[in-house]
C-alpha positions as CSV (number, residue, x, y, z in Angstrom):
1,X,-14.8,-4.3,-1.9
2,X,-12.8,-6.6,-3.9
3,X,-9.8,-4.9,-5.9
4,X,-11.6,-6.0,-9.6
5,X,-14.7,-4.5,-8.7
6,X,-12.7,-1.1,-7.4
7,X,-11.8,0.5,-11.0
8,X,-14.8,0.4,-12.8
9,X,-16.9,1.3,-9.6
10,X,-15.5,5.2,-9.1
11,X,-15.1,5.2,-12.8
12,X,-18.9,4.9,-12.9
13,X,-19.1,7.3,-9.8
14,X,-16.9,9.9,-10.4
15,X,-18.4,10.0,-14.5
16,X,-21.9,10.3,-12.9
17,X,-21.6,12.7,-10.0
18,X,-19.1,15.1,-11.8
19,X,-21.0,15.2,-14.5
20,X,-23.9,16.2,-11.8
21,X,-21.6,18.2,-10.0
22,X,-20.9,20.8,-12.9
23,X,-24.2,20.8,-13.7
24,X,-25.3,22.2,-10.1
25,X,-22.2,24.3,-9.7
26,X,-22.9,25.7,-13.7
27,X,-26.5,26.5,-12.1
28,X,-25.6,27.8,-8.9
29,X,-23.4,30.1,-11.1
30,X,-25.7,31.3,-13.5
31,X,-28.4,31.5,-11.0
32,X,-26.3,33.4,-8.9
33,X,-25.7,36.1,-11.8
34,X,-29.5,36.6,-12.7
35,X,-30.3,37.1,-8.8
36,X,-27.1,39.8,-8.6
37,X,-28.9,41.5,-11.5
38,X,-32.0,41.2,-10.1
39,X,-30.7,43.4,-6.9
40,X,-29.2,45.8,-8.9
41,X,-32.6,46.5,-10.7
42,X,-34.4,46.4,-7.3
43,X,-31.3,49.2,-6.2
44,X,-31.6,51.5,-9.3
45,X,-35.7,51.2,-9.0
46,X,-35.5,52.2,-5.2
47,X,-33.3,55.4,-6.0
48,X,-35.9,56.2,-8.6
49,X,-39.1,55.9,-5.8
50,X,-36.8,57.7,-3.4
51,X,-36.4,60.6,-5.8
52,X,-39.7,60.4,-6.3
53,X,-41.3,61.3,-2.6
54,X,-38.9,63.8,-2.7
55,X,-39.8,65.8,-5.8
56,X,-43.5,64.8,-4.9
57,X,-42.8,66.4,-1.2
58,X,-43.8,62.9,0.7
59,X,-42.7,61.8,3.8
60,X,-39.1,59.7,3.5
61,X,-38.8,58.6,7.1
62,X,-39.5,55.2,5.8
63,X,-36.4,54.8,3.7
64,X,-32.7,53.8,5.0
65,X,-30.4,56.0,6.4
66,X,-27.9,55.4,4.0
67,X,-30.6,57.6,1.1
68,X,-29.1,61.0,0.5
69,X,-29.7,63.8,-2.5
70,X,-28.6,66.5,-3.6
71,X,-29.1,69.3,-6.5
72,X,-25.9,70.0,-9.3
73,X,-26.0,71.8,-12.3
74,X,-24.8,69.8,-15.3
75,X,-23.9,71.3,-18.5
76,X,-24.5,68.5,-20.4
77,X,-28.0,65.9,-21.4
78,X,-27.9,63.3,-19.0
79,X,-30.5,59.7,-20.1
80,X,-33.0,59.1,-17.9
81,X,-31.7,55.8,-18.0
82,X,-28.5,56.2,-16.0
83,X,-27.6,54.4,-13.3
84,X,-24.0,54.6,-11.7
85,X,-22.1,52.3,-9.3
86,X,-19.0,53.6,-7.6
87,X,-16.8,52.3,-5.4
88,X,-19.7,52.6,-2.0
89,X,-22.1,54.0,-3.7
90,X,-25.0,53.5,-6.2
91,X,-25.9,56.7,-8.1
92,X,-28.4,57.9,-10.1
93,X,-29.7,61.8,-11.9
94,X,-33.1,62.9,-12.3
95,X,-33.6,65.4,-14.0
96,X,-36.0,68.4,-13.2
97,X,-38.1,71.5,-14.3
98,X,-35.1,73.4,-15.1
99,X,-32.7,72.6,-17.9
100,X,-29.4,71.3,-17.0
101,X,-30.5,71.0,-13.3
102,X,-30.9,67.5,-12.1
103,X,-31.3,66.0,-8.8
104,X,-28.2,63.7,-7.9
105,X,-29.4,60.6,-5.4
106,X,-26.9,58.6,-3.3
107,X,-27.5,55.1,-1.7
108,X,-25.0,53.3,0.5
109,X,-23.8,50.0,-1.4
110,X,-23.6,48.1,2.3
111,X,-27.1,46.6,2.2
112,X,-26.6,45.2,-1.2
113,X,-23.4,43.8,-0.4
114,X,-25.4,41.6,3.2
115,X,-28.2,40.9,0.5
116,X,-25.6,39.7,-2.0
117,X,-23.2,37.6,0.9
118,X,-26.7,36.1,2.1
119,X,-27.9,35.1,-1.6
120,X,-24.1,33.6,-1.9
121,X,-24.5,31.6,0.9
122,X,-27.7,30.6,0.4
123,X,-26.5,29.5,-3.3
124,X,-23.5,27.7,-1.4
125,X,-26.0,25.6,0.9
126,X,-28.3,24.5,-1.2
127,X,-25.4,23.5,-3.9
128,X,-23.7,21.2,-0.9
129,X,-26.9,19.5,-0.1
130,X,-27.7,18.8,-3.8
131,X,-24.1,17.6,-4.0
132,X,-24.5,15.7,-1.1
133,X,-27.8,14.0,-2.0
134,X,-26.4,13.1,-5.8
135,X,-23.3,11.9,-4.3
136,X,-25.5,9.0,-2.7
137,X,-27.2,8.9,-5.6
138,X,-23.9,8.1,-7.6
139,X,-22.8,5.6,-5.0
140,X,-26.4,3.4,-5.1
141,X,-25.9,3.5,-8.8
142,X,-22.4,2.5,-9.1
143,X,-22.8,-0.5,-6.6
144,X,-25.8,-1.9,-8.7
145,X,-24.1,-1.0,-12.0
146,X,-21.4,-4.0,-10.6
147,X,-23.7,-6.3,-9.7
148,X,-23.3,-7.6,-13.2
149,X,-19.8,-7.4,-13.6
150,X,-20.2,-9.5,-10.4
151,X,-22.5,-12.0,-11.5
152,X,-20.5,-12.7,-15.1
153,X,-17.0,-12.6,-13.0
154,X,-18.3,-15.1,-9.9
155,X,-20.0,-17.3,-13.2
156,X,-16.4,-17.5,-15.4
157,X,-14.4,-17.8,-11.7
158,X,-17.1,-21.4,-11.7
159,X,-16.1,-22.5,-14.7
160,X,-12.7,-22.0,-14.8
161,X,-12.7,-23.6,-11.5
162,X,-14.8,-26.8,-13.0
163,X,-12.4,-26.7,-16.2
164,X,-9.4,-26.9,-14.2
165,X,-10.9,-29.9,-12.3
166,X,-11.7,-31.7,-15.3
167,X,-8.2,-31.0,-16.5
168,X,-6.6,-33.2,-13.9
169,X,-7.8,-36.5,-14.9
170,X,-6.5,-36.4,-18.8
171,X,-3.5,-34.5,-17.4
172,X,-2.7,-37.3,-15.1
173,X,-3.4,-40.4,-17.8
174,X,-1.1,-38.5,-20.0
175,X,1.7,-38.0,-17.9
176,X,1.7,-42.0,-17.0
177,X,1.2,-43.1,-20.6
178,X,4.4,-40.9,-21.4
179,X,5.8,-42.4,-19.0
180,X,5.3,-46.1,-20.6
181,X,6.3,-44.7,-23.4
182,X,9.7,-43.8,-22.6
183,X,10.5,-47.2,-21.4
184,X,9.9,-48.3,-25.3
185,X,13.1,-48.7,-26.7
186,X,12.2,-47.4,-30.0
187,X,10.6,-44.0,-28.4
188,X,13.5,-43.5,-26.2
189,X,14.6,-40.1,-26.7
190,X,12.8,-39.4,-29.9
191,X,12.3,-35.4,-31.0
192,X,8.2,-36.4,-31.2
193,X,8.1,-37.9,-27.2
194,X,9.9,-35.4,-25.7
195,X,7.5,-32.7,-27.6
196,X,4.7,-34.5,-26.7
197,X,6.4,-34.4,-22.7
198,X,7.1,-30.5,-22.9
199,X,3.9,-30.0,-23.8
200,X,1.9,-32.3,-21.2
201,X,4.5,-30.2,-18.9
202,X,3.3,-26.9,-19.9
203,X,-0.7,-27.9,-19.6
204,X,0.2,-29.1,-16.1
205,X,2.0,-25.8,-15.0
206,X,-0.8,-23.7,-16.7
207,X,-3.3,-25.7,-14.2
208,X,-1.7,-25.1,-11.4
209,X,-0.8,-21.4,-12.1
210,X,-4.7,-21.2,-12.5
211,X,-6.0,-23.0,-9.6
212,X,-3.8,-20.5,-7.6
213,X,-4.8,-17.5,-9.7
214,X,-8.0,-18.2,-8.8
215,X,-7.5,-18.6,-5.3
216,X,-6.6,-15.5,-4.8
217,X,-9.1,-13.7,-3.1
218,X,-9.0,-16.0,-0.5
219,X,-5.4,-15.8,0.5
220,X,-4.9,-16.6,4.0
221,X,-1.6,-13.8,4.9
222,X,1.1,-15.6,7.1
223,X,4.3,-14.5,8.3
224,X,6.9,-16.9,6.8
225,X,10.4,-17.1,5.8
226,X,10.9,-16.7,1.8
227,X,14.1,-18.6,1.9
228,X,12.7,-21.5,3.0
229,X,10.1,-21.6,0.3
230,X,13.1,-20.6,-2.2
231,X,14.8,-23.7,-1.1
232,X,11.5,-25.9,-1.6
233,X,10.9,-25.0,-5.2
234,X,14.6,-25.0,-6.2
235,X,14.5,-28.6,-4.6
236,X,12.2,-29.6,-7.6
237,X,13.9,-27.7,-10.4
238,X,17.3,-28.3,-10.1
239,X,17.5,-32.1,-10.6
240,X,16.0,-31.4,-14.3
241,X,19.0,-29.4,-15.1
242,X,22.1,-30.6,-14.0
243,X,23.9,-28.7,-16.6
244,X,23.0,-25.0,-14.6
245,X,24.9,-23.9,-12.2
246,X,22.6,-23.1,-8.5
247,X,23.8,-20.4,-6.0
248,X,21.8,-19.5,-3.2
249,X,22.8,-17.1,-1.1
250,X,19.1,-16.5,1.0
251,X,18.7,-17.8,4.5
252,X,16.2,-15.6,6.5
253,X,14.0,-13.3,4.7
254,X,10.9,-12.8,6.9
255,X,7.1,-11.2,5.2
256,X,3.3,-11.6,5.3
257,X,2.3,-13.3,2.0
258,X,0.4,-16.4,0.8
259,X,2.8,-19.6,1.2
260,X,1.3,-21.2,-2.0
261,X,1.1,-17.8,-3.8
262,X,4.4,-17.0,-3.3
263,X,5.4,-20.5,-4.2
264,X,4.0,-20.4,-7.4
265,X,5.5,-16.9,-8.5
266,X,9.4,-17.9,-7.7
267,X,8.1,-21.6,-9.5
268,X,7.3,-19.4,-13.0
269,X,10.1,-17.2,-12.2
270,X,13.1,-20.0,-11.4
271,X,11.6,-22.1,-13.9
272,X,11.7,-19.3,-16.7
273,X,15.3,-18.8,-15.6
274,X,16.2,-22.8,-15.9
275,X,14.4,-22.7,-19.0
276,X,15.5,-20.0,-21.1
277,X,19.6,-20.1,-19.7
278,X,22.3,-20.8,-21.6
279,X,24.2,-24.2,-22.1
280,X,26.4,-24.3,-19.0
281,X,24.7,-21.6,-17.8
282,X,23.8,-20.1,-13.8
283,X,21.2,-19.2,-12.0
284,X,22.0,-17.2,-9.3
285,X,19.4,-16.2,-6.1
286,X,20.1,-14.0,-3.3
287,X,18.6,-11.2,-1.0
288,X,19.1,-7.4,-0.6
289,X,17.7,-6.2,2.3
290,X,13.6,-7.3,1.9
291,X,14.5,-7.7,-1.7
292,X,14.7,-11.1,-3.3
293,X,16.5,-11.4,-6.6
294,X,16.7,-14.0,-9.3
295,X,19.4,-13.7,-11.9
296,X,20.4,-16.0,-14.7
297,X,23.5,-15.8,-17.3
298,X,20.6,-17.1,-20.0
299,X,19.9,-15.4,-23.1
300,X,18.1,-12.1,-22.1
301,X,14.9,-10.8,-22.8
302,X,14.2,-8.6,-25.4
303,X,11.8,-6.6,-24.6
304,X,11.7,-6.4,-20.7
305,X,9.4,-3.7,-20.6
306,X,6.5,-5.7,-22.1
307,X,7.3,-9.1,-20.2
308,X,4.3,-9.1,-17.6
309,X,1.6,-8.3,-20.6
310,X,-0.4,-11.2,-21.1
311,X,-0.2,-10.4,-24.6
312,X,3.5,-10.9,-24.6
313,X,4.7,-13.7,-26.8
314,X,7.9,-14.6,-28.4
315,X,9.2,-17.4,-30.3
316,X,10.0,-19.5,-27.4
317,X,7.7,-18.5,-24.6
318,X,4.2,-16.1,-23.7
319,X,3.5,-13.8,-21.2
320,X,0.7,-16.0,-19.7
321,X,2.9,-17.3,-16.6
322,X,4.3,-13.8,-15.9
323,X,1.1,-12.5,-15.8
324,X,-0.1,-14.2,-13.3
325,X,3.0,-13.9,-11.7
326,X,2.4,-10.0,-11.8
327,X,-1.5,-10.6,-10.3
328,X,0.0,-12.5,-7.6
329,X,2.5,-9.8,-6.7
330,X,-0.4,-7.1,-6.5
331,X,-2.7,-10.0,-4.5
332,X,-0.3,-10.0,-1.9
333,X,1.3,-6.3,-2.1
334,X,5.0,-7.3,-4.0
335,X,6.6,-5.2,-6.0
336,X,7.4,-7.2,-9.0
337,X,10.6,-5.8,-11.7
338,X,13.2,-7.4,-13.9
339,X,16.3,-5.7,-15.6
340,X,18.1,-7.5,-18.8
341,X,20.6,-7.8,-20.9
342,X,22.7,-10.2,-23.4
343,X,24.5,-11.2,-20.3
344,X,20.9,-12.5,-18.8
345,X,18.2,-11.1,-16.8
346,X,17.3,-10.4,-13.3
347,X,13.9,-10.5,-11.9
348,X,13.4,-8.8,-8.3
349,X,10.5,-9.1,-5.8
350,X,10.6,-6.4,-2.9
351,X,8.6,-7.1,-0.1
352,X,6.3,-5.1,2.1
């Protein structure tokens, strides 16, 4: 089952069968009570017919062994009503010709307690198979509850997928008109051209960081060396700012991840440190252990807690690229951090 489809599937399961659940089990209970009443009244009605054959001089020989009676003198009115429950005994006086003279029967409480452990477990059997049964039930329900979900998800995954497709083609024109463009003389280094070349940038970055989004669930796990890749992408960033300062200190740093997935989460992250540095500033990447850390002297973030939201923004930046820097990390089981401070800010990947 794929990892979107896992959340609301046992929230929808566990809602429904333990909803069912207390339901039977609040049933079992109460049935369970009226029954144990129920065997009490049979009790206290059999001590009542056994009192009777005896007063009436009948034969008793069918009754347990455990019925026994005998005659006390009471001083005081005792209801006809009464019926007494000791510690191993159920109890009960009838009362007789003579005043104050009552017949006291006894009854062994062991056949009510086998009557009582075989009504509990009966209670207990039928409860699991009910349980059972309904926890099917939940699980039939759930699945075709998703097939929805499914439908809508597989149906915007399309067209996304066309969207990003069509992107390329204006993408592409505009990146070669800038690029006439900045061999005008007149243009050349003009506020307007290179905000109109930032912003083709970031349209081209957002395409790519959804195409691999989106090809996430069909990562193809490799083992490969992260420093290798770490040397690739730093290849491509750090002729665009020759006033940074590079340090590398990664040579062999072997995992099982997604080459291009992994390539496109220390892309956002080596970019976002290039971008948001300081004048003269460094960026600074090295490994601790299966740890991989990226460090800047830029100008820190404020609000470090909040970075991977995709409904992070600030003045100069969103949280769009980290978040799909965080869904990347969970695609391929990285544990994804950062720590920051006026001094700059460290992002760390730890690897499986």
């Amino acid at each position: 089952m794929k990892k979107f489809k896992i959340t609301p599937f046992f929230k929808f399961f566990f809602t429904y069968f333990i909803s069912v659940a207390l339901l039977i089990l609040a049933s079992g209970f109460f049935y369970f009570e009226q029954m144990r009443s129920q065997l009490l009244k049979a009790e206290h009605f059999s001590l009542i017919e056994y009192a009777r054959d005896i007063k009436m001089q009948e034969d008793v020989s069918h009754f347990p062994k455990d019925f026994h009676y005998r005659f006390v003198n009471v001083p005081k009115h005792i209801d006809i009503t009464n019926f007494t429950i000791t510690t191993d005994e159920f109890m009960k006086y009838i009362p007789t010709r003579k005043p104050h003279y009552y017949m006291q029967v006894f009854k062994s409480k062991h056949q009510f307690y086998q009557n009582l452990q075989q009504l509990r477990y009966k209670i207990i059997l039928i409860q699991l198979l009910l349980l059972s049964i309904f926890a099917i039930i939940s699980y039939l329900l759930a699945r075709n509850a998703l097939k929805p979900l499914q439908e809508s998800i597989e149906t915007l995954d399309r067209f996304a997928k066309d969207l990003i497709h069509d992107l390329n083609t204006p993408v592409t024109a505009m990146k070669l008109n800038i690029k006439l463009l900045q061999k005008e003389p007149k243009l050349q280094n003009t506020k307007a051209l290179q905000r109109l070349q930032k912003s083709i940038q970031t349209i081209s970055e957002l395409r790519v960081n959804l195409t691999t989004l989106l090809e996430k669930k069909t990562f193809q796990i490799q083992k490969i060396n992260v420093c290798s890749i770490v040397n690739d992408v730093l290849e491509l960033h750090q002729p665009n700012y020759p006033n940074l300062t590079f340090t590398i200190s990664c040579s062999v740093l072997y995992t099982q991840v997604n080459s291009n997935g992994l390539k496109q989460i220390l892309h956002n992250l080596i970019s976002n440190a290039c971008k948001y540095n300081k004048k003269d500033g460094y960026v600074y990447i090295y490994t601790k252990g299966n740890v991989l850390y990226i460090e800047d002297g830029g100008i820190g973030i404020q609000e470090p807690d909040k970075i991977f939201d995709r409904s992070y923004s600030t003045q100069n930046s969103t949280g769009f690229g980290l978040d799909i820097v965080k869904r990347l990390c969970e695609a391929m089981d990285i544990e994804v951090g950062v720590r920051s401070s006026q001094k700059g800010s460290c992002f760390w990947l730890k690897f499986s």
